[in-house]
Every structure is written in C-alpha cells, then in structure tokens.
C-alpha positions as CSV (number, residue, x, y, z in Angstrom):
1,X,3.7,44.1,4.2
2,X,5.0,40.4,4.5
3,X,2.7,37.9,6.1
4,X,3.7,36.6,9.2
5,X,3.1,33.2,8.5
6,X,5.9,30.9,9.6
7,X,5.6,27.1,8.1
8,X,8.2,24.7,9.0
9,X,10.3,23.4,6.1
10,X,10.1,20.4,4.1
11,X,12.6,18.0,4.8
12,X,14.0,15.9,1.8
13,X,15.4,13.5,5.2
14,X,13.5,10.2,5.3
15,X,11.6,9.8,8.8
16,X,12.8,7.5,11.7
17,X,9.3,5.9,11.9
18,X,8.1,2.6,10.4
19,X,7.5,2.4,6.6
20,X,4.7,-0.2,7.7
21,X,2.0,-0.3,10.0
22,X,2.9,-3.7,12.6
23,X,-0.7,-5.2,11.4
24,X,0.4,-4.7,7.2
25,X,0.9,-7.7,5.8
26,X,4.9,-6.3,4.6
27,X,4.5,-9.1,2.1
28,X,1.5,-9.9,-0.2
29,X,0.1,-13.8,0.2
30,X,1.2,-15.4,-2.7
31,X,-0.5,-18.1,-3.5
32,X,0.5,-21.3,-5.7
33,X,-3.1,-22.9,-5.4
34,X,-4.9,-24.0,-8.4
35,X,-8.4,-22.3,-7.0
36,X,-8.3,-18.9,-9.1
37,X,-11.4,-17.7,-7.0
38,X,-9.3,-18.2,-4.2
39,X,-6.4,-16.2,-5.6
40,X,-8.7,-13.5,-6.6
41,X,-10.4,-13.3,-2.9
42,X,-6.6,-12.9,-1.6
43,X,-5.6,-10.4,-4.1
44,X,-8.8,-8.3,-3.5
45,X,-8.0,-8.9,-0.1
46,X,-4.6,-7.7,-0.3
47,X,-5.5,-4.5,-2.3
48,X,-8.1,-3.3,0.7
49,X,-5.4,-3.4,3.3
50,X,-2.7,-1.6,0.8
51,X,-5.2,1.5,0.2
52,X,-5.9,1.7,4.1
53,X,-2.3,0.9,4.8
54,X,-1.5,4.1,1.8
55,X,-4.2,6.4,3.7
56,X,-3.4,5.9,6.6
57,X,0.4,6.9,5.3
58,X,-0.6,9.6,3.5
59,X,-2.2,10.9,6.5
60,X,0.6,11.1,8.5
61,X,3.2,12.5,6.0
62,X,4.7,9.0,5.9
63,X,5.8,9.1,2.5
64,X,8.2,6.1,2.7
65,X,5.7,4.0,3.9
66,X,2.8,5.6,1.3
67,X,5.5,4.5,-1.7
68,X,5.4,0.5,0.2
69,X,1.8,0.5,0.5
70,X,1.5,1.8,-3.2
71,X,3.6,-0.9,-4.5
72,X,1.9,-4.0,-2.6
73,X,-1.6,-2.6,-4.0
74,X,-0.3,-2.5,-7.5
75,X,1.3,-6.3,-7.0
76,X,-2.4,-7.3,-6.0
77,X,-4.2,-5.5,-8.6
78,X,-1.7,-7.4,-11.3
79,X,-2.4,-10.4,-9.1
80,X,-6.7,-9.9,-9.0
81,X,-6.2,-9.4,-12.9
82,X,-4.2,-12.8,-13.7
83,X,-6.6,-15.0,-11.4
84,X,-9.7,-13.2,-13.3
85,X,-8.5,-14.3,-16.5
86,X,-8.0,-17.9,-15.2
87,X,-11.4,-17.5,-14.2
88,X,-12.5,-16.7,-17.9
C-alpha cells in the first residue's frame, strides 16, 4: 500500500524574492583605520548580523540569500582574524 503523502517538488529555479534582507548591511564595513580594536568590533559586528541574516535565510528556504549571508560572515571572520593579529 503506497502512502498517500503528497510533497511538493524541489525546484532547482532560483526564487523571485530578495537574496538580502533591506536592513543587511549587502556590503561588509571595511575599514582603513589604523585602530585594530576598532576593526575587530566591526568585524565581530559584521559576523552577528551575517549568521542572523543566514538563519533567518535558512528559515525561509532562501537559499540564494543563505549562500550571501554565508559569504559576508566568512569575509568578517577573515577580517576579526587579521585585526586580532595586529592586536598581538
């Protein structure tokens, strides 16, 4: 006996919505300053609104915008890193 279970089928289409929420910051502050604690508190910074940004995705099948959000928190981490090394 088959189950009757219907489940709609994965679409390899990209969706029509936003790959960003309008409060992400689409690009990560760079900063040229010569304050490393400063560039660390941005980074850090940064990285907490890419996971949310990436839940909050995740959460609603937005896989394009999951992908964004996972490559603005790596850019921060490899940002957080270099200004904790200036930092000693």
């Amino acid at each position: 006996m088959a189950e009757p279970k219907a489940s709609p089928s994965p679409s390899a289409a990209p969706t029509a919505s936003a790959s960003a929420p309008p409060n992400a910051s689409a690009t990560p502050q760079a900063s040229e300053t010569s304050d490393p604690k400063a560039e660390l508190n941005q980074a850090l910074s940064d990285a907490q609104t890419a996971m949310t940004d990436a839940d909050t995705a995740r959460s609603k099948g937005d896989w394009a915008a999951y992908g964004d959000a996972q490559k603005r928190l790596n850019d921060a981490v490899k940002r957080a890193v270099a200004a904790q090394q200036k930092l000693g």
